[in-house]
ZADO-1210 file (C-alpha; in nm, 4 decimals, padded with zeros to 6 digits):
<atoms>
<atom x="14.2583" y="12.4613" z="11.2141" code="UNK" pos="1"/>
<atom x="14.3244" y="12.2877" z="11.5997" code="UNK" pos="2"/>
<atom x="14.6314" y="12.4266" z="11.6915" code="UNK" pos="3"/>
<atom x="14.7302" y="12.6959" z="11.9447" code="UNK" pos="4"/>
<atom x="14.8469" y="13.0275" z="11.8621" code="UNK" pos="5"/>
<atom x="15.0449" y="13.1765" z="12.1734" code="UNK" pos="6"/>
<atom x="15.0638" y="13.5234" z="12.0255" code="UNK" pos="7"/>
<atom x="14.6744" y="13.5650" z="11.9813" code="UNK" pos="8"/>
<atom x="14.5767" y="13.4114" z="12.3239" code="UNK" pos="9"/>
<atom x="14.8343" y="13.7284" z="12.5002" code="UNK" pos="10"/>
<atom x="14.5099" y="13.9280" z="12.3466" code="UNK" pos="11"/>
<atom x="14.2375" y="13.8044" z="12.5025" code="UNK" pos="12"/>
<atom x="14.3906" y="13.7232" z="12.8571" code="UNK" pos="13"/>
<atom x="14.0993" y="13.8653" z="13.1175" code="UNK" pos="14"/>
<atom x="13.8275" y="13.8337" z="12.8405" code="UNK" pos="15"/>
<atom x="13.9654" y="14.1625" z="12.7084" code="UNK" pos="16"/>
<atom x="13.8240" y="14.2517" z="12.3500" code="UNK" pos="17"/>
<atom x="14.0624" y="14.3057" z="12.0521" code="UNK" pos="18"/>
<atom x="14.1142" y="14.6011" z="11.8358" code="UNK" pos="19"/>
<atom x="14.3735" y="14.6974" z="11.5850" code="UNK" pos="20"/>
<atom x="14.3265" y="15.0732" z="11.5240" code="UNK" pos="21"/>
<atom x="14.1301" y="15.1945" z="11.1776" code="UNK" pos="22"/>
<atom x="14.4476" y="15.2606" z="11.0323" code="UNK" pos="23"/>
<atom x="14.6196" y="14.9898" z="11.1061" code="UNK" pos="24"/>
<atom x="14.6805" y="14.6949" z="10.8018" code="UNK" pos="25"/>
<atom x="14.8706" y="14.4074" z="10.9012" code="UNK" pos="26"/>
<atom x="15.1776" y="14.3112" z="10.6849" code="UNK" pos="27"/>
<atom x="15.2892" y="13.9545" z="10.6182" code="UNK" pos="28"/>
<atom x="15.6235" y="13.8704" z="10.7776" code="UNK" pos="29"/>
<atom x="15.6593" y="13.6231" z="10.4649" code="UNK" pos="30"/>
<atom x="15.4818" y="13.5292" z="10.1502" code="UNK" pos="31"/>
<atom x="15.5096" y="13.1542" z="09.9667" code="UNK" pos="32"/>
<atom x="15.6306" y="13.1055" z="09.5979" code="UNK" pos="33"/>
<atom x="15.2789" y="13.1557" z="09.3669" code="UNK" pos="34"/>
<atom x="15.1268" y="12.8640" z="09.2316" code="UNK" pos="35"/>
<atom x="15.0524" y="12.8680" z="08.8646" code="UNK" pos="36"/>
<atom x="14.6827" y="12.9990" z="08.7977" code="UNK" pos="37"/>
<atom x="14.4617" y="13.0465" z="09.1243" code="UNK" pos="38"/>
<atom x="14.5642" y="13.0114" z="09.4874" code="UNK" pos="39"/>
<atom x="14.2527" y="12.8926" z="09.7021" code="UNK" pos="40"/>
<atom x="14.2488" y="12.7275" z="10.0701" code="UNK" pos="41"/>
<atom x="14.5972" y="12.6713" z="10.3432" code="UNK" pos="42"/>
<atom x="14.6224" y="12.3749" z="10.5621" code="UNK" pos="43"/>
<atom x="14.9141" y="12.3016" z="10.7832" code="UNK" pos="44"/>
<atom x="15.0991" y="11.9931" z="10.8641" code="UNK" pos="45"/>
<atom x="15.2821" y="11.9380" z="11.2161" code="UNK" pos="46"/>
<atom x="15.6300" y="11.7305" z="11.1901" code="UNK" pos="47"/>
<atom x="15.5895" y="11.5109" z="11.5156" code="UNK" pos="48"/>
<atom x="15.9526" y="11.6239" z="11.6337" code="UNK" pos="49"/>
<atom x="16.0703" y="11.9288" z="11.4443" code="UNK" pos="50"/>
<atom x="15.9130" y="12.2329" z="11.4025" code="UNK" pos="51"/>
<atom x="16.1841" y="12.3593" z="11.1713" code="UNK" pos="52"/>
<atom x="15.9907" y="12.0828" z="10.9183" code="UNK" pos="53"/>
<atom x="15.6292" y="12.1929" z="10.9222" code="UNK" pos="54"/>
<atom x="15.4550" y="12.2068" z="10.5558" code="UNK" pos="55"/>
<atom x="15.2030" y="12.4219" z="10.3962" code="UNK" pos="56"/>
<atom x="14.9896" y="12.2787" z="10.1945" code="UNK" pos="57"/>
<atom x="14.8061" y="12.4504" z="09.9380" code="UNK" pos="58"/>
<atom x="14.5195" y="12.4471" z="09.6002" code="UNK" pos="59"/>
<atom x="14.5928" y="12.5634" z="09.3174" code="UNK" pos="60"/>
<atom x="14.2244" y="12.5736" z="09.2054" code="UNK" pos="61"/>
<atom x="14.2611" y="12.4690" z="08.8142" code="UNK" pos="62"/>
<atom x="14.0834" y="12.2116" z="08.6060" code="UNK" pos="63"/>
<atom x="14.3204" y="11.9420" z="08.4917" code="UNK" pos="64"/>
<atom x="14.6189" y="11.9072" z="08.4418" code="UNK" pos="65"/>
<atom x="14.7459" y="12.2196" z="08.6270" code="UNK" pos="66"/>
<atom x="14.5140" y="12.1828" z="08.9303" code="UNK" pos="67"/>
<atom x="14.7612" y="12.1112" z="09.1677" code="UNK" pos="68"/>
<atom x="14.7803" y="12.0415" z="09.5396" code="UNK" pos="69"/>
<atom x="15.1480" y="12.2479" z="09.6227" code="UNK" pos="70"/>
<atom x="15.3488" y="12.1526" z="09.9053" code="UNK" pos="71"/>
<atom x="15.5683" y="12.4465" z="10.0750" code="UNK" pos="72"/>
<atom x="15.8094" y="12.4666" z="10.3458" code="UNK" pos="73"/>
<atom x="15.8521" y="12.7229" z="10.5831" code="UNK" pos="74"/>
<atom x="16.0803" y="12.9746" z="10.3827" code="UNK" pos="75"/>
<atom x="15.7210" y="12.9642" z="10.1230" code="UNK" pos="76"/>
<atom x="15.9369" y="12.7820" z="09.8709" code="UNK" pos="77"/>
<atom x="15.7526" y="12.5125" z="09.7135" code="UNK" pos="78"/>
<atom x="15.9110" y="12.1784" z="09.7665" code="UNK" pos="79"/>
<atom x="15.6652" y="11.9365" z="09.5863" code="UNK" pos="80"/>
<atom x="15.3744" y="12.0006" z="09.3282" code="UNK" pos="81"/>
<atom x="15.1172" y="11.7077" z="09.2511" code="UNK" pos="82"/>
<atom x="14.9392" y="11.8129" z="08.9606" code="UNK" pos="83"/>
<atom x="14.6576" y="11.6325" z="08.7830" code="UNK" pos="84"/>
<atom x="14.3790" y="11.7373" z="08.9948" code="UNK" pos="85"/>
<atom x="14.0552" y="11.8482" z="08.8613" code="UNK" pos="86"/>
<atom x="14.0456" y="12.1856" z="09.0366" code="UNK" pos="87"/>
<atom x="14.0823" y="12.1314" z="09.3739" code="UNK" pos="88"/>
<atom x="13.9005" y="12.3893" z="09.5547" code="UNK" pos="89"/>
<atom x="14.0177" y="12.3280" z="09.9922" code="UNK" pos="90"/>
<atom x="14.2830" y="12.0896" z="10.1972" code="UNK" pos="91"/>
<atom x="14.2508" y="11.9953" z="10.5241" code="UNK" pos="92"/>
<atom x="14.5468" y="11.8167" z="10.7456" code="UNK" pos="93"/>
<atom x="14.4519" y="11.5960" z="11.0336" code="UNK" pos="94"/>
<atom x="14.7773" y="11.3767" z="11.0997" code="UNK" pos="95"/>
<atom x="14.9694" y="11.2229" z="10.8381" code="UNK" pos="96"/>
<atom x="14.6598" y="11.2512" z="10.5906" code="UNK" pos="97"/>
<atom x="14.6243" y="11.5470" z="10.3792" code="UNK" pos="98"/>
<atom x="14.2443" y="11.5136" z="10.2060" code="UNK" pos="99"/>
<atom x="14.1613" y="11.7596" z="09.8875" code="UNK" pos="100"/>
<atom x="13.7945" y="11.8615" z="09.7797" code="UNK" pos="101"/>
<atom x="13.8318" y="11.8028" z="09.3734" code="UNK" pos="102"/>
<atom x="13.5361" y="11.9791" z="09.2588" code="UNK" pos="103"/>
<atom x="13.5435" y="11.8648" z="08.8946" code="UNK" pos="104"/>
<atom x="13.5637" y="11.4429" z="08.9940" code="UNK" pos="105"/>
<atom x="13.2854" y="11.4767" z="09.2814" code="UNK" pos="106"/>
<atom x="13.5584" y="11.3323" z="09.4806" code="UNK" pos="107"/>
<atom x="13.8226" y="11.3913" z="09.7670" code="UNK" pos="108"/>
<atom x="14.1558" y="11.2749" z="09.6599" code="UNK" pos="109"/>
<atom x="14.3437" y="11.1774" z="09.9429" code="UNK" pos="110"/>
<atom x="14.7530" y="11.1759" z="10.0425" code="UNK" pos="111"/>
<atom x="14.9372" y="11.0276" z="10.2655" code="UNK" pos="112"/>
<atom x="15.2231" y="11.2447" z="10.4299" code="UNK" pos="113"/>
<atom x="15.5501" y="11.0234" z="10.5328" code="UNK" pos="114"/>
<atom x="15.6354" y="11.1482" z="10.8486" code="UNK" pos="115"/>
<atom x="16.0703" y="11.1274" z="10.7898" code="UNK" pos="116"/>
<atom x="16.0616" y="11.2826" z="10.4086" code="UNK" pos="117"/>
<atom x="15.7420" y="11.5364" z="10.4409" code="UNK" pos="118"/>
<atom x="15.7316" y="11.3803" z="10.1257" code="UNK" pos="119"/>
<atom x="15.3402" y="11.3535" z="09.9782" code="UNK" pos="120"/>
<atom x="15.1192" y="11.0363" z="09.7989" code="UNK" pos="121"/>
<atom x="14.8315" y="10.9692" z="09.6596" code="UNK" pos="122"/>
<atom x="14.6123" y="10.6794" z="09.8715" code="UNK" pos="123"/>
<atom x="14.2774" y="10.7393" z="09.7356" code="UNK" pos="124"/>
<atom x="14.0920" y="10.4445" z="09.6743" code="UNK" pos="125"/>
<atom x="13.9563" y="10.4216" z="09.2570" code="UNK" pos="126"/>
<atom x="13.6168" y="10.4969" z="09.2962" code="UNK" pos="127"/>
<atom x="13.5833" y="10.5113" z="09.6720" code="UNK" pos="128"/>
<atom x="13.5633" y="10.8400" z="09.7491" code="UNK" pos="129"/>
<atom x="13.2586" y="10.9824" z="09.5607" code="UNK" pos="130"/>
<atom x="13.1171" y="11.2867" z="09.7287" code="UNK" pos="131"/>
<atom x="12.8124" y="11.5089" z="09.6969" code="UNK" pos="132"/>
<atom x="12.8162" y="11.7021" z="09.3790" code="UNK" pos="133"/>
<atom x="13.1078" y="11.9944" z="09.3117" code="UNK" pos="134"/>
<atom x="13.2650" y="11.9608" z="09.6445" code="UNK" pos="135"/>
<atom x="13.4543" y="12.2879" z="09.7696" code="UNK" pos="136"/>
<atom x="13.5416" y="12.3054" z="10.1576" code="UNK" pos="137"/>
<atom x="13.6474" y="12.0317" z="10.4122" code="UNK" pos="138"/>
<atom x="13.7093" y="11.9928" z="10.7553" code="UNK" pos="139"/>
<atom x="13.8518" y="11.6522" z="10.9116" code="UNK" pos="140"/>
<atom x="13.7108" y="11.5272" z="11.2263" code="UNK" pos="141"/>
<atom x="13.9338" y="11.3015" z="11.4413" code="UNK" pos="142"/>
<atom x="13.6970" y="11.1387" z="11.7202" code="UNK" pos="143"/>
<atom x="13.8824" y="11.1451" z="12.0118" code="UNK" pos="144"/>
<atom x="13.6607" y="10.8553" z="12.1875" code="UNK" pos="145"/>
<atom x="13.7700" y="10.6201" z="11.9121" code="UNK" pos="146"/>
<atom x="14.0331" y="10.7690" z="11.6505" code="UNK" pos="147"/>
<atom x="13.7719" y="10.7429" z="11.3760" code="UNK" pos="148"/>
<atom x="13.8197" y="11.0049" z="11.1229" code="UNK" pos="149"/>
<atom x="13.5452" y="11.2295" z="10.9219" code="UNK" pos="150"/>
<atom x="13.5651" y="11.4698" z="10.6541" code="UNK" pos="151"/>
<atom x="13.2521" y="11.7301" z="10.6152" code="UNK" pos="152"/>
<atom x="13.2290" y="11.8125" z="10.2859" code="UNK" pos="153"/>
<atom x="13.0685" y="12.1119" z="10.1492" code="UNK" pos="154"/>
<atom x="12.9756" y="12.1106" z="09.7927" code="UNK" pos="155"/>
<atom x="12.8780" y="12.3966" z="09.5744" code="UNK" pos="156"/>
<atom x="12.5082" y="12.4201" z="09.5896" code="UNK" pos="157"/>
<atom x="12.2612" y="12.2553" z="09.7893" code="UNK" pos="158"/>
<atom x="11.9471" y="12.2371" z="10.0030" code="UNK" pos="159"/>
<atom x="11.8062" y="12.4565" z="10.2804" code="UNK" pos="160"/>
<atom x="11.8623" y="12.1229" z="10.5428" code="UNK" pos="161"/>
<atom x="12.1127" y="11.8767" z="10.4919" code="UNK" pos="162"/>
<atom x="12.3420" y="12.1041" z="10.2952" code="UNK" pos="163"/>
<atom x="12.6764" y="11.9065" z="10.4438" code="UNK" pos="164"/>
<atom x="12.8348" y="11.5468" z="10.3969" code="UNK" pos="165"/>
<atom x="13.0621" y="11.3581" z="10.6309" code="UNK" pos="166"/>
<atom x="13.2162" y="11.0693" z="10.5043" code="UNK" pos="167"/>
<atom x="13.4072" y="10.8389" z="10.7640" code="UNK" pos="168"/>
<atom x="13.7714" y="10.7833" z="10.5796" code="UNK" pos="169"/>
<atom x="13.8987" y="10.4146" z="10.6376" code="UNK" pos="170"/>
<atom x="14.1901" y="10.2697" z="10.4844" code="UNK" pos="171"/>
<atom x="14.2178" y="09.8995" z="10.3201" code="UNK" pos="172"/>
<atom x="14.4692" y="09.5998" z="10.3739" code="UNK" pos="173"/>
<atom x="14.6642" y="09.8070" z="10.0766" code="UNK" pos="174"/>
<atom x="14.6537" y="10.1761" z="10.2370" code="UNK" pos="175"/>
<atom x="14.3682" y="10.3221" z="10.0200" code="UNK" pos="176"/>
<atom x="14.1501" y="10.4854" z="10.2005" code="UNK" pos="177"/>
<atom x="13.7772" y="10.5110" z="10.1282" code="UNK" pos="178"/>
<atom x="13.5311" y="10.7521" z="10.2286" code="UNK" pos="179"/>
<atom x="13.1178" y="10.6267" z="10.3599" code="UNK" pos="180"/>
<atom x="12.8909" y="10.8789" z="10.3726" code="UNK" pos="181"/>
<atom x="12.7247" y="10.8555" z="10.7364" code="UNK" pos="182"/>
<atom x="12.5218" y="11.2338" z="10.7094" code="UNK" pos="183"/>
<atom x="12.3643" y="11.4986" z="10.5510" code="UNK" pos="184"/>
<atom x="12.3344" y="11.8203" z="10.8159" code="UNK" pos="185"/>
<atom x="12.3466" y="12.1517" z="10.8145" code="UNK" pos="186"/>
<atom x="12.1229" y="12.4376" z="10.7242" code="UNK" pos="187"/>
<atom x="12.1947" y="12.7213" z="10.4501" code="UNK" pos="188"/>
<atom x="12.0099" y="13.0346" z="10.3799" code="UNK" pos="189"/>
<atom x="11.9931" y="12.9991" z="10.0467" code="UNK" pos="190"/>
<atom x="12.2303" y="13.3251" z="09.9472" code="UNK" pos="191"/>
<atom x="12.5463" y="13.2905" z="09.8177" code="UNK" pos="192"/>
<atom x="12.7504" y="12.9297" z="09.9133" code="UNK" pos="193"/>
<atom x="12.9032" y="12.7036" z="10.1853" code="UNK" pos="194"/>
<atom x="13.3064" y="12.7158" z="10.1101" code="UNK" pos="195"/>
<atom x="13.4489" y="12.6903" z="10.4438" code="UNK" pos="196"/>
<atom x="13.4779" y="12.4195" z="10.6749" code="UNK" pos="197"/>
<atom x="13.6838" y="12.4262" z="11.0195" code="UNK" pos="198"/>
<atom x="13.6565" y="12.1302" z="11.2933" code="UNK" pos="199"/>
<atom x="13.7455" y="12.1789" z="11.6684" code="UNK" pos="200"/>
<atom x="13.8051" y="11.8327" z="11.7535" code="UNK" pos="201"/>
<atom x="13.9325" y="11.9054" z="12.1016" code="UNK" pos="202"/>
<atom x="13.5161" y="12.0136" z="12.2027" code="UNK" pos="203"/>
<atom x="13.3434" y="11.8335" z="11.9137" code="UNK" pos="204"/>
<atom x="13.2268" y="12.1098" z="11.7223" code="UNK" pos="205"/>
<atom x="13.2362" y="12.2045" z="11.3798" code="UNK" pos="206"/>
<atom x="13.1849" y="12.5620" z="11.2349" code="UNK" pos="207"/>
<atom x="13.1023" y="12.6746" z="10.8534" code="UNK" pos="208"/>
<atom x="13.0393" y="12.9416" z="10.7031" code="UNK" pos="209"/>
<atom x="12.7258" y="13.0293" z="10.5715" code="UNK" pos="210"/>
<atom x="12.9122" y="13.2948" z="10.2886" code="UNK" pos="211"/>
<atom x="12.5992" y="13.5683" z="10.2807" code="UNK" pos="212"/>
<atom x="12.4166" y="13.5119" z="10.6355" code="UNK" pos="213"/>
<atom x="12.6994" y="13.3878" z="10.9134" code="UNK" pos="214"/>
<atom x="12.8348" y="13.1177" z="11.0762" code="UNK" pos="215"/>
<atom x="12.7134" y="12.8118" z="11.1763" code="UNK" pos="216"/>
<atom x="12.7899" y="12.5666" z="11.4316" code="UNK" pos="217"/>
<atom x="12.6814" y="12.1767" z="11.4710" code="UNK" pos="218"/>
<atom x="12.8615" y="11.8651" z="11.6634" code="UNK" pos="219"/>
<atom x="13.0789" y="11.7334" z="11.4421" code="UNK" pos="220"/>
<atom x="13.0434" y="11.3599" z="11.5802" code="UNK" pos="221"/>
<atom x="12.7531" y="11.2062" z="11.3708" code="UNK" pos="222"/>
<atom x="12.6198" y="10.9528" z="11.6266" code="UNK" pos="223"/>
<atom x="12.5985" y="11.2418" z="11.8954" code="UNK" pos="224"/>
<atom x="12.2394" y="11.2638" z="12.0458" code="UNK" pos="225"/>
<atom x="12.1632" y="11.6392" z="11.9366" code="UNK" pos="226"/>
<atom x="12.3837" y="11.5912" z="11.5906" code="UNK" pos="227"/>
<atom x="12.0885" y="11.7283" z="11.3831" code="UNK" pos="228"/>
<atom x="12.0184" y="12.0670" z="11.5857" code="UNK" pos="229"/>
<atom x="12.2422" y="12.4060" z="11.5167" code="UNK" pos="230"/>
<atom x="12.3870" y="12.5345" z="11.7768" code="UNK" pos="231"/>
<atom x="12.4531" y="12.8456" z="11.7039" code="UNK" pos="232"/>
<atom x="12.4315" y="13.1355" z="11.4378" code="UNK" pos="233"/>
<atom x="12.6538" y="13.3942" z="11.4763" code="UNK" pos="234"/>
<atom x="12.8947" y="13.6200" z="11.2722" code="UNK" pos="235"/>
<atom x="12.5320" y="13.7754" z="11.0994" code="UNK" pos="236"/>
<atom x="12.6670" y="14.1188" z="11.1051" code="UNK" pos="237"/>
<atom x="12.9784" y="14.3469" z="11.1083" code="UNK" pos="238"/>
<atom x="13.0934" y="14.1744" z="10.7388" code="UNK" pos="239"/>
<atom x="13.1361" y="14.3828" z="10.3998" code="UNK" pos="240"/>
<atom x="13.2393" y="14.1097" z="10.1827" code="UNK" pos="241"/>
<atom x="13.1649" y="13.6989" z="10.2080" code="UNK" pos="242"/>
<atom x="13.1924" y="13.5133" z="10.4978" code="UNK" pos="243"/>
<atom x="13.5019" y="13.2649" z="10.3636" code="UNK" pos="244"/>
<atom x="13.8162" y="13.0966" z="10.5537" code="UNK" pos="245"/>
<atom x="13.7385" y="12.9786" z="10.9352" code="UNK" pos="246"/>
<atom x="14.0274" y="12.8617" z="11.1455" code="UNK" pos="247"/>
<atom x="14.0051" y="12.7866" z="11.5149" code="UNK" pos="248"/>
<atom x="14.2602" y="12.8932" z="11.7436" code="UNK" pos="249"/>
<atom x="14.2307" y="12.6417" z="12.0765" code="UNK" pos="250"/>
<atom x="14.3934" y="12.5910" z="12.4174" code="UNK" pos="251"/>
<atom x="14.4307" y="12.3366" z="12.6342" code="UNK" pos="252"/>
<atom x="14.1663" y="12.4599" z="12.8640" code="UNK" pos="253"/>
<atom x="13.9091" y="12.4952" z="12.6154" code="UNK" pos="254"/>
<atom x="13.9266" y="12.8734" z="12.5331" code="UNK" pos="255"/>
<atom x="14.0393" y="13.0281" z="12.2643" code="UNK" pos="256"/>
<atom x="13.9383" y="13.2108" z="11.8933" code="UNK" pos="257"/>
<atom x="13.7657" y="13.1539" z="11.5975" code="UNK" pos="258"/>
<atom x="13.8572" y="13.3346" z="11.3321" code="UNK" pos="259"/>
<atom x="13.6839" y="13.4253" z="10.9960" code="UNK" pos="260"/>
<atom x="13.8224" y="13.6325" z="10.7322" code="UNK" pos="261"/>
<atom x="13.5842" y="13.8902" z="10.5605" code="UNK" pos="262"/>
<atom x="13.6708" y="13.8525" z="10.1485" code="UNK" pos="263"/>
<atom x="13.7893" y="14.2231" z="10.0376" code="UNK" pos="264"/>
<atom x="13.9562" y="14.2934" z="09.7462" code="UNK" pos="265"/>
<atom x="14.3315" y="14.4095" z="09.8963" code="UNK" pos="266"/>
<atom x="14.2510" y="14.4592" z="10.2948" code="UNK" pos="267"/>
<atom x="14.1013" y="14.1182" z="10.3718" code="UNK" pos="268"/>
<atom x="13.9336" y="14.1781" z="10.7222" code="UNK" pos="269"/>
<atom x="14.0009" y="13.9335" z="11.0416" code="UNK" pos="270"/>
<atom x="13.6785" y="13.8999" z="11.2458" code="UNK" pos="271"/>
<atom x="13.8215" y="13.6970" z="11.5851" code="UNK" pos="272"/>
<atom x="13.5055" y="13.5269" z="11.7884" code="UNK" pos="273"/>
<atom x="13.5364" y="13.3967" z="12.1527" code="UNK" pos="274"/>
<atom x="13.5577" y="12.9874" z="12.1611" code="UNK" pos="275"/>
<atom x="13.3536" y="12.9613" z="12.4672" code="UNK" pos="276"/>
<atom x="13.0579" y="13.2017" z="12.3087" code="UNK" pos="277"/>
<atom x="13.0927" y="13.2283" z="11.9708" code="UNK" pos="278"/>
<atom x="12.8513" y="13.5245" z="12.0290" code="UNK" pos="279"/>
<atom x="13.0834" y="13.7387" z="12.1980" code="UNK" pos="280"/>
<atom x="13.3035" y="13.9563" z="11.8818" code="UNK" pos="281"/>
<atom x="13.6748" y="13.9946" z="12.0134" code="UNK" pos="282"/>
<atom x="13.7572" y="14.2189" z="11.7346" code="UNK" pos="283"/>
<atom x="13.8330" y="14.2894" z="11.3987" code="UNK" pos="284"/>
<atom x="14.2075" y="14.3181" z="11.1866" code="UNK" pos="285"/>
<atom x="14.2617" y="14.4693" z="10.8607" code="UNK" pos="286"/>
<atom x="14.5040" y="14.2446" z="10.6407" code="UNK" pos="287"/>
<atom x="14.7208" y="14.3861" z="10.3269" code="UNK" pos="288"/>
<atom x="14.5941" y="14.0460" z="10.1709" code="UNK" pos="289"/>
<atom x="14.4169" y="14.0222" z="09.8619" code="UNK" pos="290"/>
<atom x="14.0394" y="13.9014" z="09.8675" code="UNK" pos="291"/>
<atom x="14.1327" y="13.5991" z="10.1303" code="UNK" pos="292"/>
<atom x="13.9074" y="13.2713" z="10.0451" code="UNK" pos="293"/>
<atom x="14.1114" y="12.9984" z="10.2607" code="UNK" pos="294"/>
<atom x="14.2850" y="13.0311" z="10.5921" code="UNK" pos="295"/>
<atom x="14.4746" y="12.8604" z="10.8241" code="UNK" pos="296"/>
<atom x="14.5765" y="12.8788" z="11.2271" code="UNK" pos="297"/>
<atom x="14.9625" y="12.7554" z="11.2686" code="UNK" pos="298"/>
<atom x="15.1118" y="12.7426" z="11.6051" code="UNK" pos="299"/>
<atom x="15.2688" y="13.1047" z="11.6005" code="UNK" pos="300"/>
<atom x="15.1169" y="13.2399" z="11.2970" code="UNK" pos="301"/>
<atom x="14.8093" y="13.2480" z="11.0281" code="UNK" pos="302"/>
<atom x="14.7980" y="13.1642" z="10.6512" code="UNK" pos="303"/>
<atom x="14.5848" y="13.3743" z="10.4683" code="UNK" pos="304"/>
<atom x="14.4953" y="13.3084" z="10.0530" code="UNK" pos="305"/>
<atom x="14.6546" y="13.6146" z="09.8746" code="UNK" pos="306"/>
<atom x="14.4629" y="13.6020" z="09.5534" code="UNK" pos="307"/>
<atom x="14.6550" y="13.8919" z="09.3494" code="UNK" pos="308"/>
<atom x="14.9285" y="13.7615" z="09.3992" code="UNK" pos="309"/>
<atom x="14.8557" y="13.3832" z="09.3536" code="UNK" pos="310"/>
<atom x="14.9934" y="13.2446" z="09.7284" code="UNK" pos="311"/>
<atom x="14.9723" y="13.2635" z="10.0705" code="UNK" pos="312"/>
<atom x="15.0521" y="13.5225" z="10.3363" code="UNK" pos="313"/>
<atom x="15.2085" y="13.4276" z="10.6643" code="UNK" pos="314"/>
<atom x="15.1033" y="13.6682" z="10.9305" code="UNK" pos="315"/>
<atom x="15.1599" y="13.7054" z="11.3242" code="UNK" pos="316"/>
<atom x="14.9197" y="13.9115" z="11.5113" code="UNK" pos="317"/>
<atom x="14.9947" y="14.2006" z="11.7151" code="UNK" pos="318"/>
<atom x="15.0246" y="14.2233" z="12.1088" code="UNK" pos="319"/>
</atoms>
């Protein structure tokens, strides 16, 4: 959800909107393996050298024993499947720590990724990292000022205020990391649900989305002054299904996209919002995938939740 994606950014060079024409439906340029009952929410994880060894990781939102968080490479093959989770509904990456929202244990179960293997393992601490009830999406929060590191938690119901959590993940002499609650923010209107979570550490904002009403945006560091006020509520129109994956596509300089993907059953819509004014619309895409609940921003290329077809579609954007 933090990374650059060179092929979008040729689009909005001079401010310029974006438009596919009506007829237009983007096709995937490659689809992963399907997981075993329900495909949910994409997160991506960087190798620190190699491209060629970047990972998917993705839910396969099931109760126990087949919830699974599934690890894929870059041909969509899967590579490692850790099973056992009580469906886990999203994944976020934020260096080598992949956390996972398991609904069914009011917990996130967390994993540390070895940076030579790419190989996957469970660090959560027993009984450390309770979370509000039924969480579903998460977004990790690196603080550049001191490396500490957040996850905002969304869980499946709760109040008009104080909707989110954000826990501040710390690991132990032993590696297990725990999570403390240090918040509760965040409005809802009361339709629908919260799902999706995406972070922009770079300008310390985080975005969710409100599923029936828009999208809202907050600081995402807990101790800043103005932590408690929205920002911003955007996204309220335009939409013909819910409001579900946000991924935020950022340069160097600060501009950029946010993206949102519009849930339709087999044409999952791509509504692309300008960085620096989340007010501004840059445009919409039409996808060929099926009723899209997670995505993901890659450095060339976005993930999208296929849910026909039980996986993920890799897609690159037009010029």
């Amino acid at each position: 959800m933090r990374h650059s994606l060179p092929l979008l950014l040729i689009l909005i060079a001079g401010g310029c909107r974006i438009a596919a024409p009506p007829s237009t439906i983007l096709r995937p340029f490659l689809e992963t393996a399907a997981v075993t009952d329900d495909a949910d929410d994409p997160a991506i994880w960087l190798h620190p050298t190699d491209p060629t060894r970047n990972l998917i990781l993705g839910t396969n939102k099931a109760p126990a024993p087949t919830g699974a968080l599934v690890v894929f490479s870059l041909d969509g093959r899967i590579r490692q499947t850790i099973t056992g989770l009580d469906r886990p509904n999203n994944v976020d990456v934020q260096d080598n720590l992949a956390v996972v929202a398991e609904r069914y244990k009011n917990q996130l179960r967390i994993f540390r990724i070895d940076p030579v293997t790419g190989t996957l393992t469970d660090v959560t601490a027993p009984g450390g990292t309770l979370v509000k009830e039924a969480p579903m999406g998460v977004g990790l929060y690196k603080r550049p000022s001191d490396g500490a590191l957040f996850a905002i938690v969304a869980p499946k119901t709760g109040p008009a205020d104080g909707y989110l959590g954000q826990y501040r993940l710390d690991a132990s002499p032993d590696g297990k990391v725990r999570a403390t609650l240090v918040r509760s923010f965040g409005r809802f209107s009361g339709a629908g649900e919260i799902e999706a979570v995406a972070v922009d550490d770079a300008l310390g904002f985080v975005y969710y989305a409100d599923e029936l009403s828009g999208i809202r945006k907050y600081h995402a560091d807990p101790d800043h002054p103005d932590a408690a006020r929205e920002l911003a509520h955007f996204a309220t129109s335009g939409f013909q299904g819910d409001r579900e994956g946000i991924a935020i596509i950022a340069n160097p300089d600060g501009t950029g996209i946010i993206v949102c993907s519009d849930q339709i059953p087999n044409a999952t819509r791509l509504h692309l919002f300008s960085r620096q004014d989340p007010s501004r619309s840059l445009g919409v895409f039409t996808t060929s995938a099926d009723s899209t609940d997670g995505l993901e921003a890659a450095p060339d290329f976005l993930i999208l939740m296929n849910s026909k077809g039980k996986n993920f579609h890799l897609y690159r954007m037009p010029k």
